[in-house]
C-alpha positions, -999 to +999 in steps of 0.1 A: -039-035+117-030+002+115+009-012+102-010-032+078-030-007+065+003+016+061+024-012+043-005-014+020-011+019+011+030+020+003+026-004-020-003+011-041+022+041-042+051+016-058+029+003-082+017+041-094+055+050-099+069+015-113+081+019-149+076-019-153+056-026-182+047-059-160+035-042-128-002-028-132-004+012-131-024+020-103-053+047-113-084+059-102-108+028-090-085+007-086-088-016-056-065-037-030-077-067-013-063-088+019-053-117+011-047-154+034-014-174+031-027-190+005-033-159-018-072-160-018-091-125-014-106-121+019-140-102+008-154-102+040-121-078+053-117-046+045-098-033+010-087+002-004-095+022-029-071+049-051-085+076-062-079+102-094-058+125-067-035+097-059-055+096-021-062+059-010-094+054+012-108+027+034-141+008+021-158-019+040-166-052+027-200-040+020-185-012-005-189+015+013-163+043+017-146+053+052-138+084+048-134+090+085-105+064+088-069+073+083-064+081+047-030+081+023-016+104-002+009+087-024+035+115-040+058+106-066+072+073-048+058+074-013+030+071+004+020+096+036-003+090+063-035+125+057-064+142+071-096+133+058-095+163+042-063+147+024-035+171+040-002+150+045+004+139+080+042+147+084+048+137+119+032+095+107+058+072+093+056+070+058+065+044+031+092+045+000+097+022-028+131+009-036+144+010-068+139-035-066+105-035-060+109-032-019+086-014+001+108+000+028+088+020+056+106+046+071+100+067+103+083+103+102+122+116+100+122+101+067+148+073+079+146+037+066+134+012+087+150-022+078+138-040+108+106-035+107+083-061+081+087-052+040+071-063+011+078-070-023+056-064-055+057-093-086+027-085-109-005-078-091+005-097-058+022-081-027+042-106-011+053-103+025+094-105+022+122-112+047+147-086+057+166-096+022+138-086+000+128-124-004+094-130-010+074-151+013+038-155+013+011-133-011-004-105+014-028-086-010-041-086-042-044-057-067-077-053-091-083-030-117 
């Protein structure tokens, strides 16, 4: 769950930095849902929210913040792992966007991790993808 969470948070980050007018800006309030195979949101699991500064927070599927889960900062094209007081983690794995739409993670050294599980961004769906950058199967959904 705690990967998931990570991949997630990555890919809020590529959608704030994508210059595509066809990928939705990520702003404040935005949210990011679970999703099954099928692509249909999974209310009753948690989602994420991004707010003004760019931090992304847990809420439960009551609506509720968590602040005292892990959090993310997303910086110009990646995402970090913070505090609760939103003070980058540098020593978590963090999460860059490639210039295709990948979300590649990468270990706390900054190095990419191609072997671990990436996803790709088309519109407002996260799809998991194969080690190619082929999409598979929708992962999460993204709501204004």
């Amino acid at each position: 769950m705690r990967y998931v969470t990570i991949v997630l948070l990555a890919l809020a980050a590529s959608l704030a930095t994508a210059e595509e007018p066809k990928t939705p800006a990520v702003t404040g309030g935005t949210r990011i849902y679970q999703t099954d195979a099928y692509g249909r949101v999974q209310n009753h699991k948690p989602s994420w929210v991004v707010k003004d500064d760019g931090r992304l927070i847990e809420v439960s599927p009551y609506g509720r913040e968590q602040p005292q889960r892990q959090q993310y900062v997303i910086k110009e094209d990646r995402v970090y792992a913070a505090d609760s007081a939103g003070r980058i983690q540098h020593n978590q794995p963090s999460h860059t966007l490639g210039a295709d739409g990948r979300v590649i993670p990468n270990d706390p050294y900054g190095n990419p991790q191609y072997h671990k599980p990436q996803y790709v961004i088309k519109d407002a769906t996260v799809y998991r993808a194969d080690e190619a950058g082929r999409a598979k199967q929708p992962a999460y959904e993204i709501k204004k």
